[in-house]
C-alpha positions as a Markdown table, in Angstrom:
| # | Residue | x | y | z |
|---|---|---|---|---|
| 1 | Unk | 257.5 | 406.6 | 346.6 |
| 2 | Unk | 255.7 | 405.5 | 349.2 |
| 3 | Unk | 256.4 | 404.6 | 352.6 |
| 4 | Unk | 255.8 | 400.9 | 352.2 |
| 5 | Unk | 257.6 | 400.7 | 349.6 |
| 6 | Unk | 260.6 | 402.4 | 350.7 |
| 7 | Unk | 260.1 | 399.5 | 353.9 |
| 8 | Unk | 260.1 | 397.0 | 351.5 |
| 9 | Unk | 263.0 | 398.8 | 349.5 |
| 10 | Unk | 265.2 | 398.6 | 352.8 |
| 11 | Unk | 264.3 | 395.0 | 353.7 |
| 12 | Unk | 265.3 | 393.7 | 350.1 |
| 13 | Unk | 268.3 | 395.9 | 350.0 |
| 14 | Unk | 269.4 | 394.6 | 353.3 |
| 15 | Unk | 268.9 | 390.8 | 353.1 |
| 16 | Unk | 270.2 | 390.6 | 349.5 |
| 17 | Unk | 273.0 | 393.8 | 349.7 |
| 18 | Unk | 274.8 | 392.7 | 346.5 |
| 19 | Unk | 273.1 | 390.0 | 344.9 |
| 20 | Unk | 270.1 | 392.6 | 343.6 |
| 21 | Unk | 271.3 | 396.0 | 342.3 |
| 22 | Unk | 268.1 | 398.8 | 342.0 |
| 23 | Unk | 267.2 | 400.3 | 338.9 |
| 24 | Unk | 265.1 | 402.9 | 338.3 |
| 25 | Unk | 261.5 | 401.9 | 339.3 |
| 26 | Unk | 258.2 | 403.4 | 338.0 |
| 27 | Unk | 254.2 | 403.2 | 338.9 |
| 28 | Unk | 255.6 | 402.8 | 342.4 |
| 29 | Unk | 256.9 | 399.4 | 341.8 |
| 30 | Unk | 260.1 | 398.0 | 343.1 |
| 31 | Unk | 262.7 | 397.0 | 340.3 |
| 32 | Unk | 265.6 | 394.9 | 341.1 |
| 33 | Unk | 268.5 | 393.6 | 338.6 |
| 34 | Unk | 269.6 | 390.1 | 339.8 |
| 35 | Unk | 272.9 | 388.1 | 338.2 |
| 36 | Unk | 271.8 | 385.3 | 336.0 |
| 37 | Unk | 273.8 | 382.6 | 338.6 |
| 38 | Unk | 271.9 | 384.5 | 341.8 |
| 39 | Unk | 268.7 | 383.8 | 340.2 |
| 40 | Unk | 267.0 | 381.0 | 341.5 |
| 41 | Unk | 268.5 | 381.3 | 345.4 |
| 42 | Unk | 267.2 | 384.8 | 345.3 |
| 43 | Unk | 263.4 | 384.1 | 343.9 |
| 44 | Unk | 263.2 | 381.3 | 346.4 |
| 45 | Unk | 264.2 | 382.9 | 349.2 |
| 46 | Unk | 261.5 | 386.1 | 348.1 |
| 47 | Unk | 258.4 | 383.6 | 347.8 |
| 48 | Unk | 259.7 | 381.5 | 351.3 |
| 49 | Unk | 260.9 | 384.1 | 353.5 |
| 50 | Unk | 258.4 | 385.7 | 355.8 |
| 51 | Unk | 259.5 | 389.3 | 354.9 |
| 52 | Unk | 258.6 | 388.8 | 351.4 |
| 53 | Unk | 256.3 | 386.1 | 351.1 |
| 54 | Unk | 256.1 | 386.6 | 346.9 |
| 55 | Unk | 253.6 | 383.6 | 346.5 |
| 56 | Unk | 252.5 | 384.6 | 342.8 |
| 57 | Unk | 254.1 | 385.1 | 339.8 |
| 58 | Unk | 252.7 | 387.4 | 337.4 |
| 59 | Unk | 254.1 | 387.2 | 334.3 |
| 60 | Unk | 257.5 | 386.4 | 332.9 |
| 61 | Unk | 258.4 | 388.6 | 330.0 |
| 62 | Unk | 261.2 | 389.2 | 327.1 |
| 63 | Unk | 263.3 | 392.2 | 326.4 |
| 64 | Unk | 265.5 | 392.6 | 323.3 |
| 65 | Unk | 267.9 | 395.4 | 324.3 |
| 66 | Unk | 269.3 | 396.1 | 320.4 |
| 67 | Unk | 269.3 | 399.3 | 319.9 |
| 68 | Unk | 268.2 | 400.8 | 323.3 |
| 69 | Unk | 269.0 | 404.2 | 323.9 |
| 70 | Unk | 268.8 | 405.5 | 320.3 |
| 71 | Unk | 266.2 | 408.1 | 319.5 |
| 72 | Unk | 263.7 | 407.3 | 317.1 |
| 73 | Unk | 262.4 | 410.5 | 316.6 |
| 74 | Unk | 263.6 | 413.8 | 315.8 |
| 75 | Unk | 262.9 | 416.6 | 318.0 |
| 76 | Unk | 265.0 | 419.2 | 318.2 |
| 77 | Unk | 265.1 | 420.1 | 314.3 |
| 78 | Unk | 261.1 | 418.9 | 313.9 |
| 79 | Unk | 258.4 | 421.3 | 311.5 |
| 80 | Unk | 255.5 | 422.9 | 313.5 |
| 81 | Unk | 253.2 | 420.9 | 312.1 |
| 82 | Unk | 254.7 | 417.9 | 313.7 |
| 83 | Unk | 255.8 | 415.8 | 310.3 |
| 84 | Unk | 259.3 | 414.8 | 309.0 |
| 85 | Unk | 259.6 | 413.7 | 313.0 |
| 86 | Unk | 260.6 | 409.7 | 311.9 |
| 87 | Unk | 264.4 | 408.7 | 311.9 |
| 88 | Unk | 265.5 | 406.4 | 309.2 |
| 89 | Unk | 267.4 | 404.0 | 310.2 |
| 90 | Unk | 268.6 | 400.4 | 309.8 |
| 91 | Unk | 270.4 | 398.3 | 312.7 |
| 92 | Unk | 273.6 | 396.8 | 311.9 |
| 93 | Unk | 274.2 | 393.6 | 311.6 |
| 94 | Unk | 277.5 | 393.8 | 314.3 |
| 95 | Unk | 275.4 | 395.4 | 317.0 |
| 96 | Unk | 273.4 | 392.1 | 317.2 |
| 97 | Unk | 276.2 | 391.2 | 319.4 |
| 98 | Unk | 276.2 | 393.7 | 321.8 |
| 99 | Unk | 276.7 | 392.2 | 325.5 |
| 100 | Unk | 273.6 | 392.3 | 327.9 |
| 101 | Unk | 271.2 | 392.3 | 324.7 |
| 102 | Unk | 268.5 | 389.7 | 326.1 |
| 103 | Unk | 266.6 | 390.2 | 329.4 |
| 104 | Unk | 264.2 | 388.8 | 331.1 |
| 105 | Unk | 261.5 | 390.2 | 333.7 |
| 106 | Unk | 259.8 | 388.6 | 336.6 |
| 107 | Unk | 256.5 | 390.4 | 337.8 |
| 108 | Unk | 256.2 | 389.4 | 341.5 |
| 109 | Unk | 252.8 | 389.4 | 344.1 |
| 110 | Unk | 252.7 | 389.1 | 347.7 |
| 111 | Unk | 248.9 | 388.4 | 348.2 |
| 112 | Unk | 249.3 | 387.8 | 351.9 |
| 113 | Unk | 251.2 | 391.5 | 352.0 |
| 114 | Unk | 249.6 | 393.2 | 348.8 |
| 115 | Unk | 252.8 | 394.4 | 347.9 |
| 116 | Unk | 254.6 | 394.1 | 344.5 |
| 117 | Unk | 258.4 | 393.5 | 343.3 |
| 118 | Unk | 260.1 | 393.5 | 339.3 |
| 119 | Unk | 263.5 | 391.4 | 339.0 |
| 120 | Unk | 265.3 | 391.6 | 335.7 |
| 121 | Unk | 268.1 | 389.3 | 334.9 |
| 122 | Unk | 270.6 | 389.4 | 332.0 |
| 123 | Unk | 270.6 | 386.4 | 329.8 |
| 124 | Unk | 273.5 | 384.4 | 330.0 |
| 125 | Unk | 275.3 | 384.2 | 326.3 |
| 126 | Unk | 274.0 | 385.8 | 322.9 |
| 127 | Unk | 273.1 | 382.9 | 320.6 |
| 128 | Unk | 271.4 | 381.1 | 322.0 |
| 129 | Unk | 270.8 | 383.4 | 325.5 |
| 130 | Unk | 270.2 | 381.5 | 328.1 |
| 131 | Unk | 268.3 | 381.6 | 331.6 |
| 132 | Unk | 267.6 | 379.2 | 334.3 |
| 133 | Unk | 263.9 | 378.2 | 334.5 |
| 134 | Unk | 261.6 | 378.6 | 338.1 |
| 135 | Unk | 259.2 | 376.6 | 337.1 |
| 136 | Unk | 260.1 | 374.9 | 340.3 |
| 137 | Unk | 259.4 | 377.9 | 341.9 |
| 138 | Unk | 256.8 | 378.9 | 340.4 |
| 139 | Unk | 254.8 | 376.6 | 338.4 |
| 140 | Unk | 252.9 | 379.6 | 336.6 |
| 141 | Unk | 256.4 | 380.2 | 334.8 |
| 142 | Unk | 255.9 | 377.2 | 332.5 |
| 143 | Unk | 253.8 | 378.6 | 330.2 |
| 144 | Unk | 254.9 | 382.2 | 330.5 |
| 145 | Unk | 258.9 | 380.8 | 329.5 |
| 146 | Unk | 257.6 | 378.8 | 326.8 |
| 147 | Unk | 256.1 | 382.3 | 325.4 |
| 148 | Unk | 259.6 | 384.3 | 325.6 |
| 149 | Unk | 261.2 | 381.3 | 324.3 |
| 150 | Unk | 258.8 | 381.7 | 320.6 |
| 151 | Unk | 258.7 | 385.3 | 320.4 |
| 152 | Unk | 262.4 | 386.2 | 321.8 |
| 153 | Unk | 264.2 | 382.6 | 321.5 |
| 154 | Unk | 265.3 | 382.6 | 324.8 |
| 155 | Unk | 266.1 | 378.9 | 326.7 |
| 156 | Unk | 264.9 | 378.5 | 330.0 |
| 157 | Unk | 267.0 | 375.6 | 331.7 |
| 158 | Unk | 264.9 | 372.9 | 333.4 |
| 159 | Unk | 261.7 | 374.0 | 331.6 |
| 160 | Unk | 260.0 | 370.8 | 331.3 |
| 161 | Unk | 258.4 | 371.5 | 328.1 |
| 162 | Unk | 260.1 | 373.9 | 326.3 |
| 163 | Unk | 258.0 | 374.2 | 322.8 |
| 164 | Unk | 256.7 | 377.3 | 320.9 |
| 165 | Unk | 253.4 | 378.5 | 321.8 |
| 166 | Unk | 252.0 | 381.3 | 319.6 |
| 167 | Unk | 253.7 | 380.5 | 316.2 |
| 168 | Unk | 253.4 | 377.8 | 314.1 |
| 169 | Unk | 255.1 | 373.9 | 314.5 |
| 170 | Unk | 257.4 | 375.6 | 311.2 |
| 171 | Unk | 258.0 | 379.3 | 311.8 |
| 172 | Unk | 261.2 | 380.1 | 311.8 |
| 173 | Unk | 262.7 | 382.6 | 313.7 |
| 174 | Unk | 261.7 | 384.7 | 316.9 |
| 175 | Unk | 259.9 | 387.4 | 315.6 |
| 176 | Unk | 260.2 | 389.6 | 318.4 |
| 177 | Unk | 263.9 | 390.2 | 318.1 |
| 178 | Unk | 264.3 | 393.5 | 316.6 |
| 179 | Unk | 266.6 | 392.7 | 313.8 |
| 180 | Unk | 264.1 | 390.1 | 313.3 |
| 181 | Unk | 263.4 | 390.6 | 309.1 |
| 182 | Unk | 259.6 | 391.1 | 308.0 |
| 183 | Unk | 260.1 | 390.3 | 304.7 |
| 184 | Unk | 261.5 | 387.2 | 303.1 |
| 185 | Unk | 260.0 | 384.8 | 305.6 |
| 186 | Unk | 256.3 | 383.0 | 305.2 |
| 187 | Unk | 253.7 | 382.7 | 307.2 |
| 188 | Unk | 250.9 | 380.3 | 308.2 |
| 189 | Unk | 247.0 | 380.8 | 308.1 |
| 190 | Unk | 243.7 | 379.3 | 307.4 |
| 191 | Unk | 242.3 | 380.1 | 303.7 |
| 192 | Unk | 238.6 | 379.9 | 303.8 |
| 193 | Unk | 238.3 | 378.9 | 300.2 |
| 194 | Unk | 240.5 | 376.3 | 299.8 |
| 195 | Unk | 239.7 | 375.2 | 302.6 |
| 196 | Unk | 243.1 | 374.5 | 304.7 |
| 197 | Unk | 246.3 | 375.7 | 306.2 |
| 198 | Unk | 248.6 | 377.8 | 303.7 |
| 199 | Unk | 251.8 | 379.1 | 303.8 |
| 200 | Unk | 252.6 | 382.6 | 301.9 |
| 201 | Unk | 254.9 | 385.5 | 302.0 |
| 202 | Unk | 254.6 | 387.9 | 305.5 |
| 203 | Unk | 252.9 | 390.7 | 305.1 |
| 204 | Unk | 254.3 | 392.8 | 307.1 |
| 205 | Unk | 255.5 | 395.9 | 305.4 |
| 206 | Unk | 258.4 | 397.4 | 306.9 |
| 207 | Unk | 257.8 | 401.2 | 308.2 |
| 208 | Unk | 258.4 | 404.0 | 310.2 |
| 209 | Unk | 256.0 | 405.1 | 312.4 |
| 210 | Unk | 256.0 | 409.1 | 312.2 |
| 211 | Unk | 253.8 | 410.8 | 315.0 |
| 212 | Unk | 251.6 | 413.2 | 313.2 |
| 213 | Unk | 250.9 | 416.0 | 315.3 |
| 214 | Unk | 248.0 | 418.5 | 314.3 |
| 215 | Unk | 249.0 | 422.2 | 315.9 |
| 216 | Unk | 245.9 | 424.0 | 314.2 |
| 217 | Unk | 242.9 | 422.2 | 312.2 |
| 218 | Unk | 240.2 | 424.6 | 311.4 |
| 219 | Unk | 237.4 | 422.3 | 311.1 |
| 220 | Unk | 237.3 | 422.6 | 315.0 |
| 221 | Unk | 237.3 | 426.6 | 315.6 |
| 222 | Unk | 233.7 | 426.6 | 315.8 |
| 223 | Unk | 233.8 | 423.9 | 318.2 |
| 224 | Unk | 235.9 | 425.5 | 320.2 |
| 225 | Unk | 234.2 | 429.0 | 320.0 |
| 226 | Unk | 231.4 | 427.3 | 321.8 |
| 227 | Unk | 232.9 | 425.6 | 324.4 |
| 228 | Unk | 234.9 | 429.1 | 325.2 |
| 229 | Unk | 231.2 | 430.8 | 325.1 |
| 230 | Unk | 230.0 | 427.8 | 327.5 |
| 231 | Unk | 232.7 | 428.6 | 330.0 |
């Protein structure tokens, strides 16, 4: 990590001390865990304060937590050839409500100081999880909440106009849960030849995707005999 991050690591750790716990960070980013009650006075003190000065809001973003942690391939007992790597496996219907399931992640930008900061807060509640809104600190976070409220069903409170925006006015469902079923719902399109909206069957089939791994494939050995005689 950088040295200007590990600045801006010290600052935040030091104005905030408990309110933000640090997780794990990647691509030399800051990542911060803030309370679901600590929200708001923390976000508006990062865009205000002069230390900070987060003026932009990136994105807002869902995370459904079911299942985290369990492998979903095999790779200890694998074949050579890579196949038979896929793990079967169906999510109960009990671990729906595990506690901290739903998340949601702020993407923060300090133009003035080109520096950038991740907060993730824990939704409060399971069905329906629930989030304050900072629309009214960041206006950009209208449309971004509305977004994680269609795909994940998370409420933002104080939203102003909380209303699906990539599904339908009649989907039902949040089909970015991950116990979210791809069969036995419908779906909406345009048909062409009659000429207006229908609703059929989703056609999502579902799978799992096994990584297919190619140790040896003949078809390139004389390929690869030239680019050795190249070299």
């Amino acid at each position: 990590m950088t040295a200007a991050l590990e600045k801006l690591a010290e600052q935040v750790e030091a104005r905030f001390k408990d309110a933000l716990v640090r997780v794990v960070s990647t691509a030399d980013e800051l990542t911060y865990e803030v309370a679901a009650d600590k929200l708001l006075e923390v976000a508006r003190a990062l865009r205000d304060e002069k230390a900070f000065k987060f003026e932009q809001l990136m994105d807002v973003c869902g995370v459904d937590y079911l299942g985290h942690g369990q492998d979903e391939w095999r790779t200890e007992s694998a074949t050579k050839t890579g196949f038979s790597r896929g793990v079967r496996r169906s999510l109960p219907q009990a671990a729906a409500q595990i506690e901290r399931r739903y998340a949601v992640v702020y993407h923060l930008l300090s133009v003035s100081r080109n520096e950038r900061l991740r907060l993730r807060v824990f939704c409060l509640g399971q069905e329906p999880p629930m989030v304050a809104s900072v629309t009214g600190i960041w206006a950009s976070a209208a449309w971004f909440e509305r977004e994680a409220f269609d795909l994940y069903g998370i409420l933002f409170d104080g939203n102003p106009d909380l209303r699906r925006l990539l599904t339908d006015y009649g989907f039902v469902g949040h089909p970015f849960r991950k116990d979210f079923p791809l069969s036995g719902n419908v779906e909406v399109r345009y048909d062409p030849e009659k000429k207006r909206v229908v609703y059929q069957p989703v056609s999502i089939a579902p799978r799992v995707l096994v990584p297919r791994v190619i140790r040896h494939d003949p078809r390139f050995d004389e390929a690869f005999k030239e680019v050795s005689k190249d070299a």
